[in-house]
Backbone as CSV, one residue per row, in Angstrom:
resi,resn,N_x,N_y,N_z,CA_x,CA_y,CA_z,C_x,C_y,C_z
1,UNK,116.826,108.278,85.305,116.961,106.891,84.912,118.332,106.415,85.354
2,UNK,118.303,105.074,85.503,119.781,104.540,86.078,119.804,103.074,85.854
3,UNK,121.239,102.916,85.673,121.493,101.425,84.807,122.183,101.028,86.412
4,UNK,121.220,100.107,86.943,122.275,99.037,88.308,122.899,97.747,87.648
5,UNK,124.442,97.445,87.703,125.033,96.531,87.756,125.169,95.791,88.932
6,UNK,124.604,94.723,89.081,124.806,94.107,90.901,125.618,92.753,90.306
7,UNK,126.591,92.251,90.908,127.335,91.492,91.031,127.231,90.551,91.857
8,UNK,126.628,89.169,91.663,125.912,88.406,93.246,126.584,86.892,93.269
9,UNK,126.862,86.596,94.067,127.526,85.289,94.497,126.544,84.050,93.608
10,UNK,127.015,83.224,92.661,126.169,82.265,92.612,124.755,81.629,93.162
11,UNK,125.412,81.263,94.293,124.792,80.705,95.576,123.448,81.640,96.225
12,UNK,123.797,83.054,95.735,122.208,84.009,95.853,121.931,84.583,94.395
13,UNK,122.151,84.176,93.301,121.901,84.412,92.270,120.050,84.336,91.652
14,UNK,119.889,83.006,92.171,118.611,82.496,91.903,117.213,83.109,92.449
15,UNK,117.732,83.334,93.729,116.852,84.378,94.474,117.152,85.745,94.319
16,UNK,117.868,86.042,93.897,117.992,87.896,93.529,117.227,87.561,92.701
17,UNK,117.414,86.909,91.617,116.595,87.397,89.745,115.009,87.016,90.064
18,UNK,114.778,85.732,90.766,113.213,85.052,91.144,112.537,86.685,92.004
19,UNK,113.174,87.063,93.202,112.697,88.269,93.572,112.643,89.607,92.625
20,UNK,113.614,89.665,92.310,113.405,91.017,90.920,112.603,91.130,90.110
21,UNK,112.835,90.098,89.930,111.314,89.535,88.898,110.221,89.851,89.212
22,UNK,109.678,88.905,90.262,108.446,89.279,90.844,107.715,90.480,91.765
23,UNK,109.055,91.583,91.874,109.130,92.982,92.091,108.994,94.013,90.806
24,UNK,108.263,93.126,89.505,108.560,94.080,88.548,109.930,94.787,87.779
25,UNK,110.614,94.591,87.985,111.373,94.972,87.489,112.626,93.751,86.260
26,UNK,112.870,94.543,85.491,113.112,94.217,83.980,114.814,93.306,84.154
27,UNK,115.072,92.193,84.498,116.449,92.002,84.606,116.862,91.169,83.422
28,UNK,118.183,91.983,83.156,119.262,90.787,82.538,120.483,89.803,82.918
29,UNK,120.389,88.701,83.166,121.148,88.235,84.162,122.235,87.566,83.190
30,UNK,124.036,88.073,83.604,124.844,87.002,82.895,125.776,86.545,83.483
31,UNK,126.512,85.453,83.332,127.734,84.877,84.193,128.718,85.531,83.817
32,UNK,129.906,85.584,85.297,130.586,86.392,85.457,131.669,85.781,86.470
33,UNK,132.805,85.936,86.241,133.394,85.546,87.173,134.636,86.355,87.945
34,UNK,135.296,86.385,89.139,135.980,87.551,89.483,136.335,87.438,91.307
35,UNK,137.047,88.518,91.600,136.934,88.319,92.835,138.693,87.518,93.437
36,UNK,139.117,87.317,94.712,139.825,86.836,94.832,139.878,85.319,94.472
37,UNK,138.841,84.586,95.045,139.376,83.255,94.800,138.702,82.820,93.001
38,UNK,138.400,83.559,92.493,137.796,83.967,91.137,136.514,83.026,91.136
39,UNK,135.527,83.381,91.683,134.153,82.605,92.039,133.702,83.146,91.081
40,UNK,132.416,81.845,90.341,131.060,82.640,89.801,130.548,83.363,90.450
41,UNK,130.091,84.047,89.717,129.023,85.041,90.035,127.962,85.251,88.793
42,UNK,127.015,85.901,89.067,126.059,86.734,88.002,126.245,88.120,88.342
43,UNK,125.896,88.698,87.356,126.316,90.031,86.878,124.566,90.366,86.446
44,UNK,123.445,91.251,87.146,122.086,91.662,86.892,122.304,93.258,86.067
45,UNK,121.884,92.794,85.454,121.939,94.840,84.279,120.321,95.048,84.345
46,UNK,120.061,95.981,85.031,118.596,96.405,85.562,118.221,97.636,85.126
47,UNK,117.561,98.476,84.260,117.631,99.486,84.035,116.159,100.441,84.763
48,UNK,116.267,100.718,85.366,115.107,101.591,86.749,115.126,103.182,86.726
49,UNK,113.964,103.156,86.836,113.605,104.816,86.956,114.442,105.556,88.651
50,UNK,114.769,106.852,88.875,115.516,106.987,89.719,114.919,106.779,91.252
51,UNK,113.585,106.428,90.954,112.844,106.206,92.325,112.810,104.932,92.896
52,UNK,113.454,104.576,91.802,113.413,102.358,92.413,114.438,102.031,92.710
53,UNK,115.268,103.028,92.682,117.256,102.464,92.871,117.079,101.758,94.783
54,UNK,116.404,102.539,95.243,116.553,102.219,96.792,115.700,100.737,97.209
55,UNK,114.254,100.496,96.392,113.617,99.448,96.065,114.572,97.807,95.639
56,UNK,115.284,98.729,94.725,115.986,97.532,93.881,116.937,96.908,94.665
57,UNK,117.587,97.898,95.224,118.396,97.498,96.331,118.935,96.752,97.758
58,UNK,117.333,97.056,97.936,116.514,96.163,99.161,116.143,94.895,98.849
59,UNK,115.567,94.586,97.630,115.805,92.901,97.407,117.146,92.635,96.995
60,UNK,118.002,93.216,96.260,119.668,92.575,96.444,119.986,91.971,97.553
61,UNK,119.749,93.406,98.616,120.105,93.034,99.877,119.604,92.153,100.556
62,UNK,118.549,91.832,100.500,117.489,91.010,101.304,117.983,89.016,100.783
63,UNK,118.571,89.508,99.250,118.857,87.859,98.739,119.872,87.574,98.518
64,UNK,121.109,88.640,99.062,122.316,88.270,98.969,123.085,88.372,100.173
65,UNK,123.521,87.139,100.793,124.050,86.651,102.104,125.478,86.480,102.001
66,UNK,125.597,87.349,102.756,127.991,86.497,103.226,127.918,85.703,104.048
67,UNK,128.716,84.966,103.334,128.847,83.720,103.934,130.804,83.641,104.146
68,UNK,131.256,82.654,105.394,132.787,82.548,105.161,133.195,80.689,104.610
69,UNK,134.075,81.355,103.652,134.814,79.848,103.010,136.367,79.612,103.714
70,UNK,136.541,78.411,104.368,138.024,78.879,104.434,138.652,80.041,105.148
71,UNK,137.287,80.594,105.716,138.131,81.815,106.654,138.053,83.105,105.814
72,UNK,137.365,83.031,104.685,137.595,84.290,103.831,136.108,84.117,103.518
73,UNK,135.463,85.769,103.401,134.513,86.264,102.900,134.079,86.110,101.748
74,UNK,133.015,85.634,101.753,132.514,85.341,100.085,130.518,85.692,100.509
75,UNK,130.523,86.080,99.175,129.198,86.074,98.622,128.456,87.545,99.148
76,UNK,127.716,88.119,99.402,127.315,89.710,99.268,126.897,90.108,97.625
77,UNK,126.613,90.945,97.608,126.795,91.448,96.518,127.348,93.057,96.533
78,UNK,127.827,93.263,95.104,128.650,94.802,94.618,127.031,95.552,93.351
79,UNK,126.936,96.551,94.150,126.270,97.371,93.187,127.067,98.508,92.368
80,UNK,127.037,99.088,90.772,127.464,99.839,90.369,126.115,100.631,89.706
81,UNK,125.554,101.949,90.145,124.625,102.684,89.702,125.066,103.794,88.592
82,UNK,124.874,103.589,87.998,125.504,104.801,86.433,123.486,105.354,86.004
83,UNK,124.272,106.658,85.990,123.351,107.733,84.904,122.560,107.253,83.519
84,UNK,121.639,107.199,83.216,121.303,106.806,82.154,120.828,107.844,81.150
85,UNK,120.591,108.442,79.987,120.265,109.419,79.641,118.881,109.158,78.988
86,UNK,119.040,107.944,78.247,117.965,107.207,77.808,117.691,106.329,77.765
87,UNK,116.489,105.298,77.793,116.187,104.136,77.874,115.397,103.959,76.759
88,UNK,115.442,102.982,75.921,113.856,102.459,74.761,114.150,101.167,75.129
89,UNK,113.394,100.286,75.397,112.536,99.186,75.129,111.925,98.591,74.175
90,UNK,112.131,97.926,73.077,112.169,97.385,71.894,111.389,96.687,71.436
């Protein structure tokens, strides 16, 4: 089991969670902000069995675009994958 934190530019926020979604999978989406020029962002807490990490990943990737502002890099997203020991569902 594994808890993904993805970190996504505003601007691909809407389409990460609309795709996750409709890929099954369970998201919690919250605002977040950070980064150099300190942009929104959303922050997705996804909790996936260890066979979907590569799945899950592929729509991040697929809905999160860099784009340049000003000459500086913005938007992509940051994944953080942590161990989970247990999961319940409530």
């Amino acid at each position: 089991m594994k808890l993904l934190l993805a970190i996504v530019n505003n601007d691909d926020a809407h389409f990460v969670n609309t795709c996750l979604t409709s890929e099954g999978f369970h998201v919690t989406k919250i605002s977040s902000t950070g980064g150099f020029l300190m942009n929104g962002n959303s922050t997705f807490i996804i909790g996936i069995e260890d066979d979907q990490v590569d799945a899950a990943l592929e729509v991040i990737k697929r809905n999160s675009q860099k784009r340049q502002i000003n000459v500086i890099n913005v938007g992509g997203a940051t994944v953080f994958i942590l161990g989970v020991e247990k999961y319940i569902h409530l």
